[in-house]
mmCIF file of the N, C-alpha and C atoms, coordinates in Angstrom:
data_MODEL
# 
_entry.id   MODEL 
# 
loop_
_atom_site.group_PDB 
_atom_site.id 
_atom_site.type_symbol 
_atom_site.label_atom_id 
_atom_site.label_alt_id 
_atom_site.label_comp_id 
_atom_site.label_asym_id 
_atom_site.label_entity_id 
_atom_site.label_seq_id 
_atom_site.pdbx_PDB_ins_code 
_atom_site.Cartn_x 
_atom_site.Cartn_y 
_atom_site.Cartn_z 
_atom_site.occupancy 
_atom_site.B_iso_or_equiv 
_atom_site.pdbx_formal_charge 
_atom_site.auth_seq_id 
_atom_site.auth_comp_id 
_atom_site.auth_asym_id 
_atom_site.auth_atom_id 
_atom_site.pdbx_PDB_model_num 
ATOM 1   N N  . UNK A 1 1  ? 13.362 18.331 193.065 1.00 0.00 ? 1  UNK A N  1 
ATOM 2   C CA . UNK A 1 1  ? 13.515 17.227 193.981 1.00 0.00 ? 1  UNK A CA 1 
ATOM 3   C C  . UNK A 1 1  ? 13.491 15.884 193.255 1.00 0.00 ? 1  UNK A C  1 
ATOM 4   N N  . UNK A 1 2  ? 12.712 16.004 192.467 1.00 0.00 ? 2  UNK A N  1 
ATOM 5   C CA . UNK A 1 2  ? 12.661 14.656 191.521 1.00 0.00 ? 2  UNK A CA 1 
ATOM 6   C C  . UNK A 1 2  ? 13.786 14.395 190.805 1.00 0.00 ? 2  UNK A C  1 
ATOM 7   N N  . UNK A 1 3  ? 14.519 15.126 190.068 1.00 0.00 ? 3  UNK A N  1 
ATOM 8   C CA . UNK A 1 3  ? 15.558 15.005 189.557 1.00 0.00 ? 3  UNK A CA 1 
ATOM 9   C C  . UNK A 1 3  ? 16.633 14.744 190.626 1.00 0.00 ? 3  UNK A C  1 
ATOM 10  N N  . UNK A 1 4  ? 16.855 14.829 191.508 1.00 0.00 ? 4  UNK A N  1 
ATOM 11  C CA . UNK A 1 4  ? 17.639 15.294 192.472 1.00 0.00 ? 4  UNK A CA 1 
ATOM 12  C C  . UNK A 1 4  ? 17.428 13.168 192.925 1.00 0.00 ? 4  UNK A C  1 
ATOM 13  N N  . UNK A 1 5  ? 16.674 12.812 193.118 1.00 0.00 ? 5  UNK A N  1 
ATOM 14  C CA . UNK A 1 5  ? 16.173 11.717 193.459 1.00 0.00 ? 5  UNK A CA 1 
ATOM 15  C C  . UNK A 1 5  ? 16.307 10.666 192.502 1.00 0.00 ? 5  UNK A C  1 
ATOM 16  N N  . UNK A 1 6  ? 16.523 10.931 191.506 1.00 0.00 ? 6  UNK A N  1 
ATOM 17  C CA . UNK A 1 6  ? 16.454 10.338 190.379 1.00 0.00 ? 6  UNK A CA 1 
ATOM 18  C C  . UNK A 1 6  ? 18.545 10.321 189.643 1.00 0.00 ? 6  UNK A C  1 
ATOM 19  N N  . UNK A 1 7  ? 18.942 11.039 190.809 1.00 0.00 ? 7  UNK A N  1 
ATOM 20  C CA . UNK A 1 7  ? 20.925 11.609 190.165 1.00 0.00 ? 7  UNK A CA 1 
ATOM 21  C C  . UNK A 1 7  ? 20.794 12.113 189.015 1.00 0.00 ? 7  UNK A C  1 
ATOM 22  N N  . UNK A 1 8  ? 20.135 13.000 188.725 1.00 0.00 ? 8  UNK A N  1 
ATOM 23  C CA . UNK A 1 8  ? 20.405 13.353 187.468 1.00 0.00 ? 8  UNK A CA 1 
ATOM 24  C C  . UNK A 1 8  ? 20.696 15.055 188.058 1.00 0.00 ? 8  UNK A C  1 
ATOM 25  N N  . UNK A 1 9  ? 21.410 16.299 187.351 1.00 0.00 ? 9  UNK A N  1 
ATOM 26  C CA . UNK A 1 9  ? 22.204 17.125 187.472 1.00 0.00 ? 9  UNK A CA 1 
ATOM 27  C C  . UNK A 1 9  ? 22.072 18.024 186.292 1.00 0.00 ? 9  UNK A C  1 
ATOM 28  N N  . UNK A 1 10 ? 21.526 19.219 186.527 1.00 0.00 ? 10 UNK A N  1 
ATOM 29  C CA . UNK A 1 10 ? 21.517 20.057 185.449 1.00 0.00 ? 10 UNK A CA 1 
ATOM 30  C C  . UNK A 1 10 ? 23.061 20.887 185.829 1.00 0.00 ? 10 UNK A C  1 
ATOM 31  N N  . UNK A 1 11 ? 23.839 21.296 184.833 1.00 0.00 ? 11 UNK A N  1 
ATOM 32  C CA . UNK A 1 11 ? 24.488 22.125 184.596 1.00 0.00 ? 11 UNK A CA 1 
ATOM 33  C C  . UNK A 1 11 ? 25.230 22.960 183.472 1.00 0.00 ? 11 UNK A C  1 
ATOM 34  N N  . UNK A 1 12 ? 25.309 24.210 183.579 1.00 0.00 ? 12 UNK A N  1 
ATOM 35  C CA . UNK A 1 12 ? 25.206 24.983 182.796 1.00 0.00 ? 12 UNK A CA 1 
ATOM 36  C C  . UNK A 1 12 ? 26.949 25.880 182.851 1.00 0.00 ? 12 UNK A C  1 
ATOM 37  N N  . UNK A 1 13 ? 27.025 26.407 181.779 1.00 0.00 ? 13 UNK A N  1 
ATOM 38  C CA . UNK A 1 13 ? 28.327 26.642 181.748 1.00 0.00 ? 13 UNK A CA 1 
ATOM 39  C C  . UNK A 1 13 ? 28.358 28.227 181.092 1.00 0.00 ? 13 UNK A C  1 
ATOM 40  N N  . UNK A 1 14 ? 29.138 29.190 181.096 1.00 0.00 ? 14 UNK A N  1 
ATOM 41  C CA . UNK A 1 14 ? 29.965 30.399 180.351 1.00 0.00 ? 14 UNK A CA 1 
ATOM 42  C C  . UNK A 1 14 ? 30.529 30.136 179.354 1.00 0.00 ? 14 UNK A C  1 
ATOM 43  N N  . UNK A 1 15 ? 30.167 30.204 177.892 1.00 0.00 ? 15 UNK A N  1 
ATOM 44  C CA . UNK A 1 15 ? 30.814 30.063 177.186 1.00 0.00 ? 15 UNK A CA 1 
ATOM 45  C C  . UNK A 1 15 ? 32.536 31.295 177.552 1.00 0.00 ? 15 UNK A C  1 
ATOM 46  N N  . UNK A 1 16 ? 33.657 31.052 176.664 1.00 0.00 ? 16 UNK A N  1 
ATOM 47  C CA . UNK A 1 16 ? 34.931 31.995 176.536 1.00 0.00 ? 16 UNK A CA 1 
ATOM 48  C C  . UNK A 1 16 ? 34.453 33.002 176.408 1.00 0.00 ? 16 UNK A C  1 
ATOM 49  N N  . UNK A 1 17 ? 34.476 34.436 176.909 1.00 0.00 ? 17 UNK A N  1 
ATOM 50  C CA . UNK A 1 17 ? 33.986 36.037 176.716 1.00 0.00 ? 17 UNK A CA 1 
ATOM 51  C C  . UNK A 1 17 ? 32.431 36.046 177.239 1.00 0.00 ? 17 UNK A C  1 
ATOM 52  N N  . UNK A 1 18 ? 31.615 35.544 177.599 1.00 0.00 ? 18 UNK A N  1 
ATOM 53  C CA . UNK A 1 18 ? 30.262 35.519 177.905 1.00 0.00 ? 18 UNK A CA 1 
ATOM 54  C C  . UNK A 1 18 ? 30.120 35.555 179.349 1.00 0.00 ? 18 UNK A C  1 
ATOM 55  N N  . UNK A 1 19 ? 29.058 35.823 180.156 1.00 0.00 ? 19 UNK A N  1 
ATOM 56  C CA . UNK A 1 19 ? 29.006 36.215 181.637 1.00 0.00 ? 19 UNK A CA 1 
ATOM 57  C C  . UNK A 1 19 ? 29.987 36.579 182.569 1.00 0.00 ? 19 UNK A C  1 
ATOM 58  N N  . UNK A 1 20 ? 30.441 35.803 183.275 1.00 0.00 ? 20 UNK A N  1 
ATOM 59  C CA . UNK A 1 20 ? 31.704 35.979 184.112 1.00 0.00 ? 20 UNK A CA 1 
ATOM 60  C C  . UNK A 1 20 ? 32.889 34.796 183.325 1.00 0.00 ? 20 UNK A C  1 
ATOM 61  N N  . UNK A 1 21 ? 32.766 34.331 182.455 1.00 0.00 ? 21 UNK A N  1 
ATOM 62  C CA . UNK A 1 21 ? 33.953 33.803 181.626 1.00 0.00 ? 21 UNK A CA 1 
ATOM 63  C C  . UNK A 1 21 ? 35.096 34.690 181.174 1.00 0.00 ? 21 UNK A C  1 
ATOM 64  N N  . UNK A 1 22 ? 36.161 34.655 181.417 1.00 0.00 ? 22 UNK A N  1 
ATOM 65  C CA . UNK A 1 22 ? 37.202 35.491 180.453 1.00 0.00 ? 22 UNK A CA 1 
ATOM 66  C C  . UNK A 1 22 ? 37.000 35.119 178.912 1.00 0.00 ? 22 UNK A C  1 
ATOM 67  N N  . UNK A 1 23 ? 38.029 36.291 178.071 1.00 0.00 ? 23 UNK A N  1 
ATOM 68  C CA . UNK A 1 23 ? 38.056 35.219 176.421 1.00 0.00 ? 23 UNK A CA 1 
ATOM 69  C C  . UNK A 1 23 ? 39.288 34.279 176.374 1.00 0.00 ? 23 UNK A C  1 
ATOM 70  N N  . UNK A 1 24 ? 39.183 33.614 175.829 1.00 0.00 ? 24 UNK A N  1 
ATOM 71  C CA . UNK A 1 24 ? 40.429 32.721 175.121 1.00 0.00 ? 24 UNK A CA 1 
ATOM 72  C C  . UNK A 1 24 ? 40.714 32.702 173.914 1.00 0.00 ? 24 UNK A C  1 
ATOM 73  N N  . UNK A 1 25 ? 41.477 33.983 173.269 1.00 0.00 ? 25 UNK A N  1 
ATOM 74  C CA . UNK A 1 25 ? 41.685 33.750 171.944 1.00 0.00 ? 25 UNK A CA 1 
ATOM 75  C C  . UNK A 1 25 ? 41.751 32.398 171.172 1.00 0.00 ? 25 UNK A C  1 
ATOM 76  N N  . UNK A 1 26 ? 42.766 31.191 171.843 1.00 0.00 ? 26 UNK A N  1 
ATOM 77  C CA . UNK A 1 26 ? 42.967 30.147 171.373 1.00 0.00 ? 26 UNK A CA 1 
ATOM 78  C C  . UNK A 1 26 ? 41.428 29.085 171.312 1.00 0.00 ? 26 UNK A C  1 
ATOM 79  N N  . UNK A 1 27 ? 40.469 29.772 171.803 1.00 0.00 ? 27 UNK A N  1 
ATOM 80  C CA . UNK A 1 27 ? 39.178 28.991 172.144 1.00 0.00 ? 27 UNK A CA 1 
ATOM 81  C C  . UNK A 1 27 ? 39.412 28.329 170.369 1.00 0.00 ? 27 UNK A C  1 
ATOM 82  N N  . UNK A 1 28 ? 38.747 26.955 170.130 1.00 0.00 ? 28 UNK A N  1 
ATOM 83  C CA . UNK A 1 28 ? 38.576 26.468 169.153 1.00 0.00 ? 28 UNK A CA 1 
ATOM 84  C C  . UNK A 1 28 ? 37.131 25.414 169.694 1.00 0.00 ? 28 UNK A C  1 
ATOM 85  N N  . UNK A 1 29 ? 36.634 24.730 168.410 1.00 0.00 ? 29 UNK A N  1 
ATOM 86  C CA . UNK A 1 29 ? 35.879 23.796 168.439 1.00 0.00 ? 29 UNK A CA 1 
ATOM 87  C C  . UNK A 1 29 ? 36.090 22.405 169.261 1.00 0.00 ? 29 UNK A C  1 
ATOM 88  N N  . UNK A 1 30 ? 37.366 21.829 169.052 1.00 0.00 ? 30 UNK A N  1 
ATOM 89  C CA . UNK A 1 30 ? 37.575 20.493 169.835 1.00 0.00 ? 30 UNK A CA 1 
ATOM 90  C C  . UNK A 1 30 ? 38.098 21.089 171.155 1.00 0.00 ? 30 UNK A C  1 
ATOM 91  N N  . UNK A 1 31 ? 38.643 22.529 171.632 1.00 0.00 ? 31 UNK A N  1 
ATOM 92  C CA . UNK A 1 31 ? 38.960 22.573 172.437 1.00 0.00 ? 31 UNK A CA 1 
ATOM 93  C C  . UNK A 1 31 ? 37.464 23.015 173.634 1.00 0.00 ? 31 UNK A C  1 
ATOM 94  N N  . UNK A 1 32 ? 36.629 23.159 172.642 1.00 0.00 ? 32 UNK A N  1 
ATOM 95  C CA . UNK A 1 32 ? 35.416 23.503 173.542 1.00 0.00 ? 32 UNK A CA 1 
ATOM 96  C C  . UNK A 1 32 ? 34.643 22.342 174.523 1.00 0.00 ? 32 UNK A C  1 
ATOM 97  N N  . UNK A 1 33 ? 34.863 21.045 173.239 1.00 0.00 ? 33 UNK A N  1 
ATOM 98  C CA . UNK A 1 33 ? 34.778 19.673 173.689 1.00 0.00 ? 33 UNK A CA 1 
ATOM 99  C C  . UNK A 1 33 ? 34.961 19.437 174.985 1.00 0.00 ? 33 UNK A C  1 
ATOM 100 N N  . UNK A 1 34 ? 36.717 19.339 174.754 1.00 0.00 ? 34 UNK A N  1 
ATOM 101 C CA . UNK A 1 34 ? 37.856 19.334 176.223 1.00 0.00 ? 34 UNK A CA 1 
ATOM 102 C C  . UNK A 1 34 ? 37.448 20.078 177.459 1.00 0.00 ? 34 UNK A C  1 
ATOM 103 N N  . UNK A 1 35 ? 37.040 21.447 176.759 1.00 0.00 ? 35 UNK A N  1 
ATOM 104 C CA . UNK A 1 35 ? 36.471 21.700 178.117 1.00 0.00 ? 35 UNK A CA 1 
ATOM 105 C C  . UNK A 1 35 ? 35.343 21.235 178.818 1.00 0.00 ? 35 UNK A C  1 
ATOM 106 N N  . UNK A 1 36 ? 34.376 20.972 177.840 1.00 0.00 ? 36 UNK A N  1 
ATOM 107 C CA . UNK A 1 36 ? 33.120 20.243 178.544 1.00 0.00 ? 36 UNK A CA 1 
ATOM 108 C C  . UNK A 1 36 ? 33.504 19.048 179.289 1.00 0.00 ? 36 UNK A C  1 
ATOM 109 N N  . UNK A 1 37 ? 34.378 18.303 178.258 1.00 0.00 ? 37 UNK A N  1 
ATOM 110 C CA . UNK A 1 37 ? 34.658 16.790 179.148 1.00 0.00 ? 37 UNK A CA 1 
ATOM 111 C C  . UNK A 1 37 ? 35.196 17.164 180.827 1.00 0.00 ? 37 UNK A C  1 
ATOM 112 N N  . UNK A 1 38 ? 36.306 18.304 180.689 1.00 0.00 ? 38 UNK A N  1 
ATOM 113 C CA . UNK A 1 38 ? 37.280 18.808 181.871 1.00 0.00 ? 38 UNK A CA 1 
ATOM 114 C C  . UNK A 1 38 ? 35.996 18.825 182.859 1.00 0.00 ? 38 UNK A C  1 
ATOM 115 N N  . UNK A 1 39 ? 35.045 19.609 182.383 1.00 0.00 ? 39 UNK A N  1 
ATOM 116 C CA . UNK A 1 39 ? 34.103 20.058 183.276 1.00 0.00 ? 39 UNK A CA 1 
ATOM 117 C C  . UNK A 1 39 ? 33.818 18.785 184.175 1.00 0.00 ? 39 UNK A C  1 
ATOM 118 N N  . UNK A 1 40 ? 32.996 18.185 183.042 1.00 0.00 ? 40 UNK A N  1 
ATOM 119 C CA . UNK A 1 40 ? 32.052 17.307 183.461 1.00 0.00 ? 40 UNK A CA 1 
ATOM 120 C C  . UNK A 1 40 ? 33.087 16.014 184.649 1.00 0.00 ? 40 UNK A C  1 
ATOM 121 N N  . UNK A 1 41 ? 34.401 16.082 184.558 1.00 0.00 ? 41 UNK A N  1 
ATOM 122 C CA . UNK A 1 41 ? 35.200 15.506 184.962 1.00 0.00 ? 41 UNK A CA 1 
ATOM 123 C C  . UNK A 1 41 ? 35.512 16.120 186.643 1.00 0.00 ? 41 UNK A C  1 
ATOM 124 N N  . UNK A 1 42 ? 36.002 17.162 186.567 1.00 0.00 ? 42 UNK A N  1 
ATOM 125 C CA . UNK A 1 42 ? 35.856 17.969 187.761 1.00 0.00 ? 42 UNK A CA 1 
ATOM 126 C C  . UNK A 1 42 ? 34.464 17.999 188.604 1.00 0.00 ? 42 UNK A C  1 
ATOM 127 N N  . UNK A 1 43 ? 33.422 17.948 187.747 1.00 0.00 ? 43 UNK A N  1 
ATOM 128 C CA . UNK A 1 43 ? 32.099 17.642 188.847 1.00 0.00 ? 43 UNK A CA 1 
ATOM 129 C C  . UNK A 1 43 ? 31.912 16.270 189.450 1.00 0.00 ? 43 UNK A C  1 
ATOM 130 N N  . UNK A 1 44 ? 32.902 14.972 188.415 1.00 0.00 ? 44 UNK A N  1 
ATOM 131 C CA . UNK A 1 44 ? 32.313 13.922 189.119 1.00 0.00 ? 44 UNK A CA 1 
ATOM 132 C C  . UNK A 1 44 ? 31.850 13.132 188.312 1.00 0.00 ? 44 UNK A C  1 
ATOM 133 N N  . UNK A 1 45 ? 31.065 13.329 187.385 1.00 0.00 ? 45 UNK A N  1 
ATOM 134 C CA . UNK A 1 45 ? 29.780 12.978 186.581 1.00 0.00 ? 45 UNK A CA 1 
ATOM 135 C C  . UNK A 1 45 ? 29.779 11.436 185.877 1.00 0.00 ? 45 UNK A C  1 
ATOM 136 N N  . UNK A 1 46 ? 30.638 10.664 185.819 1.00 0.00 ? 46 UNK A N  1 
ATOM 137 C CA . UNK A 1 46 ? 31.073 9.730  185.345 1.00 0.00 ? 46 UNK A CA 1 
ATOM 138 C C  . UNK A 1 46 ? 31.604 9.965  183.721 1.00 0.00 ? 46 UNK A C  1 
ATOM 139 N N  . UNK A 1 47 ? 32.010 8.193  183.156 1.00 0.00 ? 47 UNK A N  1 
ATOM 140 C CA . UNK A 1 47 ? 32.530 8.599  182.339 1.00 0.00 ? 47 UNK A CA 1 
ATOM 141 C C  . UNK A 1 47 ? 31.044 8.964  181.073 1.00 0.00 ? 47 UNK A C  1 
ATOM 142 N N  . UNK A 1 48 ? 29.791 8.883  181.454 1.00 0.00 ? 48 UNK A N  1 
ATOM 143 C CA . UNK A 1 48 ? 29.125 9.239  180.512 1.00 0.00 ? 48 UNK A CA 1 
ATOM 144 C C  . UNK A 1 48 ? 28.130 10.624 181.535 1.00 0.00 ? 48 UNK A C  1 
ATOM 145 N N  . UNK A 1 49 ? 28.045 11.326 180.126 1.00 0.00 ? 49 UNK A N  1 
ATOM 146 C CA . UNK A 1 49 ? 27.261 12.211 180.532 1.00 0.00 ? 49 UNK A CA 1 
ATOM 147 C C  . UNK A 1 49 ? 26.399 12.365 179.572 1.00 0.00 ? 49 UNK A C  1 
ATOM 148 N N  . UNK A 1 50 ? 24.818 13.310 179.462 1.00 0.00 ? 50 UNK A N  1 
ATOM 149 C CA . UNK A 1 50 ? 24.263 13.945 177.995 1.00 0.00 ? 50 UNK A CA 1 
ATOM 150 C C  . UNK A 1 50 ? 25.149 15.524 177.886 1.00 0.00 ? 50 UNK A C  1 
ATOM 151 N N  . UNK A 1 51 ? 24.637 15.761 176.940 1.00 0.00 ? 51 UNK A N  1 
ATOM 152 C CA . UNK A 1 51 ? 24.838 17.071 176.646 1.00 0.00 ? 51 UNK A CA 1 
ATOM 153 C C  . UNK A 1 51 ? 23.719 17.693 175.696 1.00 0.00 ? 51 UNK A C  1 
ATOM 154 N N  . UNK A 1 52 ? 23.047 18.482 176.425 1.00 0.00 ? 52 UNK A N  1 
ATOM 155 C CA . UNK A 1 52 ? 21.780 19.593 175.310 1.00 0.00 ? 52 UNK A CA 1 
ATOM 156 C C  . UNK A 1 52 ? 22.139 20.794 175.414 1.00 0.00 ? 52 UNK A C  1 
ATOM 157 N N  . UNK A 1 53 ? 21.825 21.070 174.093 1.00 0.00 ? 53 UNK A N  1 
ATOM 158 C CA . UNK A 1 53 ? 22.246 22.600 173.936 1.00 0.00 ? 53 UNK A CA 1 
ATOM 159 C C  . UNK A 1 53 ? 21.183 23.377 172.959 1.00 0.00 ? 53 UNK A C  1 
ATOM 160 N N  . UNK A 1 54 ? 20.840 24.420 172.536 1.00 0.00 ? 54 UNK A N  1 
ATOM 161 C CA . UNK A 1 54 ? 19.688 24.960 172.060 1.00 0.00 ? 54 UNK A CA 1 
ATOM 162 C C  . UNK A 1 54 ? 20.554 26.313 171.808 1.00 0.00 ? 54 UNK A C  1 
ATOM 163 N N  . UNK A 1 55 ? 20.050 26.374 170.561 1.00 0.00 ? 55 UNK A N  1 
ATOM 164 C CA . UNK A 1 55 ? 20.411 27.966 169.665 1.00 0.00 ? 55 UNK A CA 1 
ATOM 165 C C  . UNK A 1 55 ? 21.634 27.595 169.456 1.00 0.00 ? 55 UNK A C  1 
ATOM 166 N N  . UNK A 1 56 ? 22.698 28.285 169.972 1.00 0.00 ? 56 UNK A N  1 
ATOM 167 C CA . UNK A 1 56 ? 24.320 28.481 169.768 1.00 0.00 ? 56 UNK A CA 1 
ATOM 168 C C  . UNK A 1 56 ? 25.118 27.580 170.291 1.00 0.00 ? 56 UNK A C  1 
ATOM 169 N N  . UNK A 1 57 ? 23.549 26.216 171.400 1.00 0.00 ? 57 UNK A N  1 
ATOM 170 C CA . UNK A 1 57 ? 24.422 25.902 172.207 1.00 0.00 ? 57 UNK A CA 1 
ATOM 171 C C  . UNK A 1 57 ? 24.269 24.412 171.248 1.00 0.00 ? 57 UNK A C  1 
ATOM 172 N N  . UNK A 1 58 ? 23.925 24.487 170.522 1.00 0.00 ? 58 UNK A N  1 
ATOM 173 C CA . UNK A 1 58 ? 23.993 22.921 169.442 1.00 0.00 ? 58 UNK A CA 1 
ATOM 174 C C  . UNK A 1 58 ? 25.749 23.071 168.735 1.00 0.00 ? 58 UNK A C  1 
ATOM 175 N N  . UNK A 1 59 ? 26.021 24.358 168.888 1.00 0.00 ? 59 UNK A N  1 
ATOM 176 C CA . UNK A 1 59 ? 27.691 24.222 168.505 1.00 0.00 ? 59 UNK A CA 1 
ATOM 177 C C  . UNK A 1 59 ? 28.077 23.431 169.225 1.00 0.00 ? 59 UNK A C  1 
ATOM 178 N N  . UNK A 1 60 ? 28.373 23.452 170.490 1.00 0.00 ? 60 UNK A N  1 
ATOM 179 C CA . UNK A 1 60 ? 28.667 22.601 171.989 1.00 0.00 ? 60 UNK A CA 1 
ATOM 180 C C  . UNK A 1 60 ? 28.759 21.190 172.009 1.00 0.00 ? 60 UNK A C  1 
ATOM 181 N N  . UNK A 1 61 ? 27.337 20.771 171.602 1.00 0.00 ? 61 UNK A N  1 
ATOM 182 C CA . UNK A 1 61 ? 27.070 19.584 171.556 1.00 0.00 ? 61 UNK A CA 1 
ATOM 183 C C  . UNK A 1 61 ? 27.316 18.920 170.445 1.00 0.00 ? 61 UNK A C  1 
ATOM 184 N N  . UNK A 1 62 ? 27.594 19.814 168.932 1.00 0.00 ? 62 UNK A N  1 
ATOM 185 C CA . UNK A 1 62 ? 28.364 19.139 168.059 1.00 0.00 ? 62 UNK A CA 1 
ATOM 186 C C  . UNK A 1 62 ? 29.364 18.738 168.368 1.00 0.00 ? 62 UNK A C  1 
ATOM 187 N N  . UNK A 1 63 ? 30.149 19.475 169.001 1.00 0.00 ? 63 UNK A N  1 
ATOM 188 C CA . UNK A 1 63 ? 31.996 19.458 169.497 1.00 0.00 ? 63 UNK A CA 1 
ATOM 189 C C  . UNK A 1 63 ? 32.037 18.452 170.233 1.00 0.00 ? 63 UNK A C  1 
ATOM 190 N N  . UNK A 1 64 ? 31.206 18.050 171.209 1.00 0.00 ? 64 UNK A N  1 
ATOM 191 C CA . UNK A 1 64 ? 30.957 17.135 172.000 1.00 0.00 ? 64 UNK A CA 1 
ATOM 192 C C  . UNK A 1 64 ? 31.354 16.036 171.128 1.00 0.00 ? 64 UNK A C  1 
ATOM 193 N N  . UNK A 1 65 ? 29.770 15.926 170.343 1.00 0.00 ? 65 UNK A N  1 
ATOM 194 C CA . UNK A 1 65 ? 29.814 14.646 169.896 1.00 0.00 ? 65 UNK A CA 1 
ATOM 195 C C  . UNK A 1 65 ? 31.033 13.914 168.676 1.00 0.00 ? 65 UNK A C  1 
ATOM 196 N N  . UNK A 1 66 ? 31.728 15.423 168.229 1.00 0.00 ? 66 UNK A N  1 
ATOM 197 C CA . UNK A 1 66 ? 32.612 15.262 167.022 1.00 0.00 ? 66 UNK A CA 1 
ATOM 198 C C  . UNK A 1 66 ? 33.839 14.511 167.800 1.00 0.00 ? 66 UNK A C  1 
ATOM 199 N N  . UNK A 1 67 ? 34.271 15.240 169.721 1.00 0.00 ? 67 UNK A N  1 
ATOM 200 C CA . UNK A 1 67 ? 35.684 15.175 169.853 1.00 0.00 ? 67 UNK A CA 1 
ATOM 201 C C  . UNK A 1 67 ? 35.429 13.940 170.931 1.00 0.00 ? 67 UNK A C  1 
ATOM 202 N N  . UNK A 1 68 ? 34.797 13.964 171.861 1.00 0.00 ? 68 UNK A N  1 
ATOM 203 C CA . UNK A 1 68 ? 34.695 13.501 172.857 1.00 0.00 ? 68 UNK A CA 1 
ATOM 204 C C  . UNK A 1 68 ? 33.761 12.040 172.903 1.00 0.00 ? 68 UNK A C  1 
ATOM 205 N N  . UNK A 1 69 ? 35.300 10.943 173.164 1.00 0.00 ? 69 UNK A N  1 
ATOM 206 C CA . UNK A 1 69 ? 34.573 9.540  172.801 1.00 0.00 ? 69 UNK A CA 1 
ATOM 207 C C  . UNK A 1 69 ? 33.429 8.921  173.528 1.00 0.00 ? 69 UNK A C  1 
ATOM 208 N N  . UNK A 1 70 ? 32.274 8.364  172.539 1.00 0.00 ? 70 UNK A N  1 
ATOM 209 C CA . UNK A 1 70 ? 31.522 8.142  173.312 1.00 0.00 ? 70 UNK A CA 1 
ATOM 210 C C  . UNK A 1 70 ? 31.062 6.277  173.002 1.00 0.00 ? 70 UNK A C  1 
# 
């Protein structure tokens, strides 16, 4: 509720081949970016968002920060 009160928004994603995600052979690093931005774009979120990621998910947030202008 606090968060909720505060606009802030947890969300979480499928990486390509993982839970109910299909694979994408063509999956790459900047294209992982794109998708986060796509995401975060389709929810709304403005043009800034964070991004945390932990274990495998610091790949993510590299790509983030490598492709996606901030």
């Amino acid at each position: 509720d606090v968060l909720e009160e505060m606009g802030v928004y947890l969300v979480s994603y499928d990486r390509p081949g993982y839970g109910e995600s299909g694979p994408d052979p063509n999956h790459s690093v900047k294209r992982k970016a794109f998708d986060i931005e796509e995401l975060a774009d389709q929810l709304q979120l403005g043009s800034k968002f964070y991004v945390i990621g932990f274990s495998m998910g610091g790949h993510s947030v590299w790509s983030c920060l490598k492709y996606i202008p901030h």
